[in-house]
N, C-alpha and C positions, 0 to 999 in steps of 0.2 A: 426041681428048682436048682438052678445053678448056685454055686457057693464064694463066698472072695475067699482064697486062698493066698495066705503071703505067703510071696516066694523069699528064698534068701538072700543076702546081701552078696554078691562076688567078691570075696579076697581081695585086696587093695596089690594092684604091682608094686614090683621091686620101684624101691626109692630112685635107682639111677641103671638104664638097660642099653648098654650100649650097642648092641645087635638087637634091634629091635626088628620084629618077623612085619607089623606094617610099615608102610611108607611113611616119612616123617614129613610133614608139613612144612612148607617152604614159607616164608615173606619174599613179594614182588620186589624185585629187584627196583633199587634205585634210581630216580629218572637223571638225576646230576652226581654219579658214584666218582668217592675223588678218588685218586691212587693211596694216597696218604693214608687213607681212612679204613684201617683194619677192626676184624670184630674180634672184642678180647678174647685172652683164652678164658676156656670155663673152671670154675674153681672148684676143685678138689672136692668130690662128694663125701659125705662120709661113709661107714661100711660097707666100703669095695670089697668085691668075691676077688680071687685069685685073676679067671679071665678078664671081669673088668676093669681092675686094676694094672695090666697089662696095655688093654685099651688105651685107658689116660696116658701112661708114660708115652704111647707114642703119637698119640695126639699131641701134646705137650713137646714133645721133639719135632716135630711138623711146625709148630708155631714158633719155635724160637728161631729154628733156619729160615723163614721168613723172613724176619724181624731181623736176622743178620742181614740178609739176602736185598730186602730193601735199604739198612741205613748202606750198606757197599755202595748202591746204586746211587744212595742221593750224594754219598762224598763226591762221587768218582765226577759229577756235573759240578761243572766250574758258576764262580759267583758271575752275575751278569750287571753290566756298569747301568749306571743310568738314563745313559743314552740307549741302551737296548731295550732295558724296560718300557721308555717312554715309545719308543718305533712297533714294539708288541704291544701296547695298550693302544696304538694308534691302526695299527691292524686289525687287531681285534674289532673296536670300534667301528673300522671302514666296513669290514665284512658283515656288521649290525645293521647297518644303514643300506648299504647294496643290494642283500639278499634278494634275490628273486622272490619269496613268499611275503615280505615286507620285513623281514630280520624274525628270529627267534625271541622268545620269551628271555629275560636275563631282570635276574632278581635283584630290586632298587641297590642293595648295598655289593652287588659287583658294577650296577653302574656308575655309582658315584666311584667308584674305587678308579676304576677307568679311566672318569672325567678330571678326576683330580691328577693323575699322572700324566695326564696333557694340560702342559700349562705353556706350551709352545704359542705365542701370541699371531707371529706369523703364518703359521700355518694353519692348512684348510678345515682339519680337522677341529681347533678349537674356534672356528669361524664359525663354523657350521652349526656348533654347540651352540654358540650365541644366538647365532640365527633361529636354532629355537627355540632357546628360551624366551628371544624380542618375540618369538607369532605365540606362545603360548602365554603369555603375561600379556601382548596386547588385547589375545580375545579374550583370558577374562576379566581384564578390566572395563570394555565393550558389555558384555555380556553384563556383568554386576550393574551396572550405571542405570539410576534412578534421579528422579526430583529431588530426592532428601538427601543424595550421595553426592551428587554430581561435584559439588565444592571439594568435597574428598579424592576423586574419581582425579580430578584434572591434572595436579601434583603428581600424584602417581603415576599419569599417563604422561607427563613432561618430562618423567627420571626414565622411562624409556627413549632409546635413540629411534625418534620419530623421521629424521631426515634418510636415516636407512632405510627405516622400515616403513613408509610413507605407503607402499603398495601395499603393505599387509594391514595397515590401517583400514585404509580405503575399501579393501578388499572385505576384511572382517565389518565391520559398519554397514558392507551393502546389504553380506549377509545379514545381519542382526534385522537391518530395517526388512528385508523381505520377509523374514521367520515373524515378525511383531510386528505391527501397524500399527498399533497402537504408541507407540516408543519411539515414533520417528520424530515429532516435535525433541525428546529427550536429547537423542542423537541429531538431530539438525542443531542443538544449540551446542554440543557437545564441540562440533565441528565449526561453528563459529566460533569459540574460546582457541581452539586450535586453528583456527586462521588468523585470526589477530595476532600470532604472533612466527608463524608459519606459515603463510600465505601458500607456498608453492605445496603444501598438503591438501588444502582447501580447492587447489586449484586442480590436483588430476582427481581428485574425488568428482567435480563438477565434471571432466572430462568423460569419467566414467560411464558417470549417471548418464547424460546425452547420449551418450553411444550404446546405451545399454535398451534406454528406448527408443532410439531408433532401431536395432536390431530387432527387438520385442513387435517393435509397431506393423514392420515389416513382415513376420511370422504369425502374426495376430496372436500374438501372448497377453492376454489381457492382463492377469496375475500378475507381470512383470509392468505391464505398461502402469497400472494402478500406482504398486511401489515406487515405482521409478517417480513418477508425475507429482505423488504425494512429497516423496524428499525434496525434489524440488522446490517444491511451493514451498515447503517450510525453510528452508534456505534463503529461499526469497523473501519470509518475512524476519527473519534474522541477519539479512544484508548482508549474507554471501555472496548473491547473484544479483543481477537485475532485475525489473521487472520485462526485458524484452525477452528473456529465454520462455518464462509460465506463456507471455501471450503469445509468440510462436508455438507451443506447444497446442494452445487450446484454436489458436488459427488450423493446424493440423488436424487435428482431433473435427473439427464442426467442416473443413474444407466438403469432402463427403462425408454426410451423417450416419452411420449405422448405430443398431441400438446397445453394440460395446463403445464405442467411441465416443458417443453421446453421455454413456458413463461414466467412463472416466474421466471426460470433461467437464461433467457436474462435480463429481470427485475433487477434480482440481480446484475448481473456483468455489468450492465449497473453504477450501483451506487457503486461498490465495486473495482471495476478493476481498476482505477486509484491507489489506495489503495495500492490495489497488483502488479502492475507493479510497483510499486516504494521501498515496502518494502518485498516484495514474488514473484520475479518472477519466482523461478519456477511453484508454483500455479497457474501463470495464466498463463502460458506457457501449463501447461497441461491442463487448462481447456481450451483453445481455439484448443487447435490440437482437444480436444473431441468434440466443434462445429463443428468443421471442418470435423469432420469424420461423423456427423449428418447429415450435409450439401449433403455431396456426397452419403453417404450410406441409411440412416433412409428416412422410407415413411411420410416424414410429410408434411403438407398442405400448401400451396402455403404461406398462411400468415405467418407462423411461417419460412418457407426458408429464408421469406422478412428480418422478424427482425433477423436474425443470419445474414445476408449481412448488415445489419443496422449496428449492434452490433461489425464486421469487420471494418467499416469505423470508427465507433465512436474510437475504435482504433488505426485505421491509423491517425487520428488528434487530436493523443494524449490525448482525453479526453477532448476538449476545450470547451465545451457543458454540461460537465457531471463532473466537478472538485469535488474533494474528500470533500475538505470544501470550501464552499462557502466564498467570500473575506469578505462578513459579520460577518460572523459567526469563523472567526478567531480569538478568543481569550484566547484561553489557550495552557500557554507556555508547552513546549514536557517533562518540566521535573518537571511538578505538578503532570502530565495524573497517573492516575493506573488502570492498565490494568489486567481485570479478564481471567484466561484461563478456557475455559468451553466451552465442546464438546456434541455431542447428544450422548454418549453412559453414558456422567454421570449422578448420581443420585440428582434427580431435589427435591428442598425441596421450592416447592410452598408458603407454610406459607398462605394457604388460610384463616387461625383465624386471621389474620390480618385486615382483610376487616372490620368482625363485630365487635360490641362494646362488649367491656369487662369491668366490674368492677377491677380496680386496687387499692389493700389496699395501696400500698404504693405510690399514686399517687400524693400528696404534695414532696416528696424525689427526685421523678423524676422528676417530671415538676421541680424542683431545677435543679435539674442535669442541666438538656437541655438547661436552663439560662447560666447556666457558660460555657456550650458549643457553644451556641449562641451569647457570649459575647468576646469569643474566634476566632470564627469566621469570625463575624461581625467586629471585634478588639474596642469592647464598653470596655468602664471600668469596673471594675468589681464591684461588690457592689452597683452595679445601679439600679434602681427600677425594680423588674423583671415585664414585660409582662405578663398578666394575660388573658385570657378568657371573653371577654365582651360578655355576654350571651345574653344582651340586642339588642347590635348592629349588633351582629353573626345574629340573629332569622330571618332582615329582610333589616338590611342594612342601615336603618333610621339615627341611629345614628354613626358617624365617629368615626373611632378608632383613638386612641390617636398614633399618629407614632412619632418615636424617627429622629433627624434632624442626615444623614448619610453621613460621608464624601465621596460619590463615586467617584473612581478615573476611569476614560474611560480607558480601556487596550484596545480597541479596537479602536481607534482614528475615531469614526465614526463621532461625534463632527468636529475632523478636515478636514474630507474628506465630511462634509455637507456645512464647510462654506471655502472650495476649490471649491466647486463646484458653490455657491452662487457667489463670484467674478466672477467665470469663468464666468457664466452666465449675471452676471450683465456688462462685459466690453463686451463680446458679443452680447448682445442684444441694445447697446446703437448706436447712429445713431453717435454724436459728440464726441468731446471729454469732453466738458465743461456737458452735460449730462451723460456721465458715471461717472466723479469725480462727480457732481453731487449725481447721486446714489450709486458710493461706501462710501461718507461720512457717508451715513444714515445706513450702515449695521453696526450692532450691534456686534462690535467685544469684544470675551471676553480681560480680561487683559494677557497681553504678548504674545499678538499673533497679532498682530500690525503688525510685519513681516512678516505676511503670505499675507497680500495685496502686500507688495510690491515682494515678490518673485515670486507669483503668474502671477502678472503684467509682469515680465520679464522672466516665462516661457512661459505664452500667444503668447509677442513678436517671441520668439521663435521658436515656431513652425509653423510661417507663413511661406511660401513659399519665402513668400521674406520679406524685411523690409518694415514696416508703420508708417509714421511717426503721428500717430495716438496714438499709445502705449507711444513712448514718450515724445507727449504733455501731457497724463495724468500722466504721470511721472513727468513733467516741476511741472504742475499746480498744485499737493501733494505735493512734496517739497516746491514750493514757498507760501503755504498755511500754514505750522505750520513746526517751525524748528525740532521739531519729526522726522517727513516724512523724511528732510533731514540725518539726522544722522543714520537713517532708511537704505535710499535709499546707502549710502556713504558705511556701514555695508554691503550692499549687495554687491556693487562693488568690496570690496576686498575678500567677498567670491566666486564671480563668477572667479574672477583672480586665482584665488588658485584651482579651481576644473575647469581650462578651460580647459583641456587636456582632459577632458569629454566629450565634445561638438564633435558633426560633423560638417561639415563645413559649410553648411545651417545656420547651428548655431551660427558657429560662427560671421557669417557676420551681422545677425541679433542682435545680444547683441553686438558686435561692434559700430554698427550704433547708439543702444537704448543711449550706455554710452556715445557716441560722442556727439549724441543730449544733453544729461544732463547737457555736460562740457561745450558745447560749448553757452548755453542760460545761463550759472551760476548757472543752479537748484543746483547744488554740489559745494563743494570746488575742487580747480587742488591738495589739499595737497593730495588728494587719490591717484596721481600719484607716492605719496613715495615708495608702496610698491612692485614696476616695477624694477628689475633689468635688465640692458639691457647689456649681456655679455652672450659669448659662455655657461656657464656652468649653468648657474640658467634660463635661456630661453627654452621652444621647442618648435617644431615648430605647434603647435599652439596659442602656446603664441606668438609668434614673427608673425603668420599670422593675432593673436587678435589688438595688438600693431601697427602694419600696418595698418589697416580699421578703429582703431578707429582715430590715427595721421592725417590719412586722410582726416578722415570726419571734422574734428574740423577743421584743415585748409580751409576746401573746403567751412564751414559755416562763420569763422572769416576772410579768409585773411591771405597769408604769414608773414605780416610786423606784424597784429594784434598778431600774435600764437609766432614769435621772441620777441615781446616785452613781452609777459604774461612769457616767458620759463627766459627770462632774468631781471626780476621783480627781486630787493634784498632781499627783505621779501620774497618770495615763493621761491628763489633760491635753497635753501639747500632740497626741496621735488624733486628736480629734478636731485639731485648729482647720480642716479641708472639710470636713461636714459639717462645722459651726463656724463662717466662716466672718471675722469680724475686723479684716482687716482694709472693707472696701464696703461703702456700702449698699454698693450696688449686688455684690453679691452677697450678703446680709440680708439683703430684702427679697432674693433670689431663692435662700436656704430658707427663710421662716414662711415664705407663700410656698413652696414646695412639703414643708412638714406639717401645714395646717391644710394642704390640697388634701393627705392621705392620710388626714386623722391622728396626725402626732403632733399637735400643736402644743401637749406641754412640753415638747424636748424647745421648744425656742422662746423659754420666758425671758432666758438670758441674752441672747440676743435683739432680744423687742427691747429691755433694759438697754440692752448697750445704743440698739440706734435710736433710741429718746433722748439720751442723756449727749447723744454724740454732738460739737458744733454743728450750726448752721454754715454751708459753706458760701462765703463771699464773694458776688458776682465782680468782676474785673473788665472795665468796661476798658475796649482799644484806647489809644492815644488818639484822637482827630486829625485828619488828613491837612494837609496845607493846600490850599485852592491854587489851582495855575492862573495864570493871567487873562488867560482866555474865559472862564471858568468867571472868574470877578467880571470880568469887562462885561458880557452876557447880560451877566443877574445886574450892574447897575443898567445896563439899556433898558429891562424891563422895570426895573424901580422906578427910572425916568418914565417910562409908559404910564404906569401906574398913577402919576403924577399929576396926567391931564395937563391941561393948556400951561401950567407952568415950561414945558417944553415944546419946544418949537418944528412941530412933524407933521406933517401930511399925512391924511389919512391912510394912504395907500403902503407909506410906509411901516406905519402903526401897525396894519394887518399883515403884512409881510415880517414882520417883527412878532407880531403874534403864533404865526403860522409856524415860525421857526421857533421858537423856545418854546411852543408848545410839549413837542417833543422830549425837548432838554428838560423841561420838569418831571413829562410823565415816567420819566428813566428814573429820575430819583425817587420817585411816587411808589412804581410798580416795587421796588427790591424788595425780596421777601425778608419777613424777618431773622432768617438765621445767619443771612447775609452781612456782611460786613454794613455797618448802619449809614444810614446818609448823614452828608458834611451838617455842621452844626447852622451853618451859613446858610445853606439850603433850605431846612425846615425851621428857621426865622423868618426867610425872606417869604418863604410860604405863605405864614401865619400873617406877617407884617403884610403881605398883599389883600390876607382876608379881609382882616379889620379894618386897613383902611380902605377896601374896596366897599366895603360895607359903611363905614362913616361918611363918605363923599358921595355916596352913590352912581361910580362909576361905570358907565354900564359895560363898557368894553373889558375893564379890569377885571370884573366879576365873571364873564366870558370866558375870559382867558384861566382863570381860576377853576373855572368847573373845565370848561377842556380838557383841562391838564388833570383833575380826577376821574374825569370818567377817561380817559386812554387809563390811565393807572388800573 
């Protein structure tokens, strides 16, 4: 068997050998070695032998004549002015940029060092720097742009000089939309916000696009025709463009069918038809009969039949999948929009020199310019420090650019519909009530919007199926927590009263219950009951069904005797003068058959009291008419009639006499009674023809007496 044998340990070498018999290991030389930069000398070992100590002294002598050797050299170089500096740091720089390989590697803090020493405005060199720093600040502010930014996104993109850089806009944007499809609504409204006040940016972006698919359409680029056809459309429903460019496009598209074409056609009208059904319908009237006629006739492939049946439905429901703009992205009103017309047979002016960099002599004049237009804009003051170019912080991001503090106003109320949402959330996720007030206290409401918890809170209530009396202990428990809430909650009261004709009836019983709960625990005062008039004329009926449920419930919580004694309080008496209403009494009798309908007939003892005890009111008969002469003369010819042989008439005239005031009585006969009453003279002379028609027994008189009631 073998054995472990230790071996011994080797002797440790000399501390310090400076003839050493191996090779001594080197470090890789440096990839950026400066002249400057010497390795010190080594220090003094201790117990040096005789030869090594020899060594050092002249190693040591080696290093100092260097070190003289080099400060000679740097006296003997003269100082360089500032103008040379700046001509070498502009050198330097050209030769970065030029390079054949695309320039060398150079570490951030020698390029700002660079940048900063060109501060030459006119020249090309500190052009060029700007130049990129406008394409690298405008692609990532592209590139970042979302829903929830976009309000942020815009300002930023305004403090960029957009009138120079309009091509790398356009340019950057097409990119973004071709890498994302999904994001082109984003960017289609993005570029709306920047046409409205920029139009000639809006306008070679539309150039672009055009010419981009027709190149595409020509080469059968689908990919590109797709991108292209979708920005479009969404353009068009942000009122960029018109609607004659999408339906040119899709006339193109369906002229010969294939099964890309047909495609991208659905594609289109998938995103533009809403558009057109609302502002062009006969555009899209003809372009769906031309599906239609694809459908039945054209040999196309099972897939592409699908999506034109697709394409039909998305139709038939209105578009509720595929809305023209997005509820996000709703934010520019219809009478900013400017709207370019541009067709595919016109003359497309690309402006491709816009892309590359150009030298501009008068490039301090217009960066002026673009300040005062930015300032316009933006609505800064004028004479404010202009925005400049930080070439330093452009290069690499390091350092933060100085932003100006901007008053943004939300046109988009996305702020309010994130903290609707957050209450919403927060009352429905809670188990109790004492932990939903819990956690609505802690939500971070801005100032004056205070009243969106609480209205919030009673459309919640509201759209339960039924009432819970869950909503209005958190209701209880906020009022009785800080008199705010109250006068809050008391404000919402009289606005729900005022717009309850809105309500369904769900509805109504629901905020009936919520507000009886409030009244009836004291969260509110009962003075909110002032603004209830309860009469035929200022009621309907769902106020008189709201007024109902809530009477209701307040009794049903306090007790009869309890709800008579609060109604009959002296100090709150006079909030209750519009539900007991005693100053007419017709609505008097209006208020106590309304609370005896719904089973509250002891809140109207006082009332019934008051219209017993009330006068009778005094009927006020007109003054009597004065009779005209024609009017007399008449009625004594017919007295005379009446009179018989005392008068001296021929018969014929008697019935022609007859014939005609028949009439003339039955006028005064028929007036109904709400009418102005007949003359006093008239229904005498009536009466006086009866009786004596009847004492004399005249047959004609009597005749003439019933003629004249039965026409009446």
């Amino acid at each position: 068997m073998l054995s472990a044998v230790r071996l011994p340990t080797p002797p440790p070498p000399d501390a310090y050998e400076v003839e050493s018999t191996l090779p001594r290991k080197r470090s890789p030389p440096s990839r950026s070695p400066s002249p400057d930069r010497r390795r010190p000398a080594p220090s003094p070992p201790p117990q040096l032998q005789n030869g090594q100590a020899a060594n050092y002294e002249r190693a040591m002598a080696r290093e100092r004549e260097l070190t003289e050797r080099f400060k000679k050299r740097k006296e003997a170089q003269a100082p360089r002015t500032e103008e040379e500096k700046q001509a070498a740091a502009k050198k330097e720089y050209e030769e970065l940029l030029t390079a054949r390989s695309g320039g060398r590697y150079v570490p951030p803090a020698r390029l700002r060092e660079l940048q900063t020493q060109i501060n030459d405005k006119t020249s090309a060199e500190y052009q060029r720097m700007a130049w990129e720093a406008l394409k690298k600040s405008i692609n990532g502010l592209i590139n970042k742009v979302n829903s929830s930014n976009i309000k942020h996104i815009v300002p930023e993109l305004f403090t960029e000089n957009l009138v120079r850089g309009k091509g790398l806009f356009a340019r950057s944007i097409m990119r973004a939309a071709a890498a994302s499809t999904p994001f082109i609504p984003i960017y289609a409204c993005l570029v709306a916000i920047v046409n409205t006040k920029l139009p000639q940016v809006g306008e070679l972006l539309l150039h672009r696009l055009v010419s981009q698919f027709k190149k595409a359409f020509k080469r059968n680029d689908k990919a590109v025709c797709l991108s292209s056809t979708a920005f479009i459309a969404h353009l068009c429903n942000f009122g960029v463009v018109s609607e004659l460019l999408p339906a040119q496009c899709l006339l193109l598209l369906l002229n010969k069918p294939t099964d890309d074409s047909v495609e991208i056609a659905v594609g289109l009208t998938k995103e533009v038809g809403a558009h057109l059904e609302e502002n062009n319908k006969a555009i899209a009237t003809a372009v769906y009969d031309q599906f239609r006629n694809l459908l039945h006739e054209a040999d196309l492939d099972k897939r592409q039949q699908y999506s034109i049946e697709v394409l039909f439905q998305i139709r038939k429901d209105h578009y509720k999948d595929n809305p023209a703009i997005p509820e996000s992205l709703d934010v520019l009103p219809e009478e900013d929009l400017i709207e370019h017309r541009l067709s595919l047979e016109d003359e497309l002016k690309t402006q491709d020199t816009t892309n590359i960099f150009r030298h501009d002599p008068e490039y301090e004049g217009n960066e002026a310019a673009y300040a005062r237009l930015k300032a316009q804009i933006l609505g800064e003051e004028e004479g404010s420090d202009d925005e400049e170019y930080e070439t330093g912080s452009s290069s690499d991001g390091e350092d933060a650019k100085e932003e100006r503090d901007l008053e943004i106003k939300d046109q988009t109320n996305q702020d309010l519909v994130n903290l609707r949402r957050t209450i919403y959330l927060t009352i429905m996720s809670s188990s109790t009530f004492e932990e939903a007030t819990h956690k609505l206290m802690k939500i971070n409401l801005p100032p004056e919007k205070e009243s969106e918890l609480v209205s919030m809170l009673v459309e919640v209530c509201c759209q339960e199926k039924t009432y819970s009396k869950f909503h209005g202990l958190i209701g209880e428990r906020l009022a009785k927590l800080n008199r705010l809430w109250t006068e809050l909650f008391e404000r919402a009261f009289a606005e729900n009263y005022d717009t309850i004709h809105r309500r369904e009836t769900s509805q109504l019983r629901n905020i009936a219950k919520f507000w009886g709960h409030m009244l009836s625990t004291d969260a509110i005062s009962w003075h909110v009951l002032s603004i209830i008039s309860l009469n035929e004329d200022d009621t309907t009926s769902s106020s008189r069904i709201f007024i109902k449920i809530l009477i209701q419930d307040i009794v049903e919580a306090l007790g009869m005797v309890e709800v008579q004694k609060r109604f009959k309080d002296e100090i709150m008496r006079p909030n209750f003068h519009g539900i007991f209403p005693m100053d007419n009494p017709r609505n008097t009798r209006f208020s106590i058959n309304y609370f005896t309908s719904i089973g509250m007939g002891g809140l109207t003892e006082e009332m019934r009291e008051h219209l017993k005890n009330a006068p009778k009111p005094v009927a006020v008969m007109p003054p009597p008419k004065e009779e005209s002469d024609s009017d007399s003369a008449r009625r004594g010819q017919i007295r005379d009639l009446a009179r018989g042989p005392a008068h001296e008439q021929s018969g014929s005239e008697a019935r022609h006499l007859r014939d005609v005031d028949a009439n003339f009585l039955s006028a005064d006969l028929a007036r109904p009674p709400d009418e102005e009453p007949a003359e006093e003279g008239t229904n005498g002379l009536v009466f006086t023809l009866s009786v004596f028609a009847k004492e004399k027994g005249k047959t004609e008189s009597f005749i003439l007496i019933s003629q004249s009631h039965t026409a009446a």
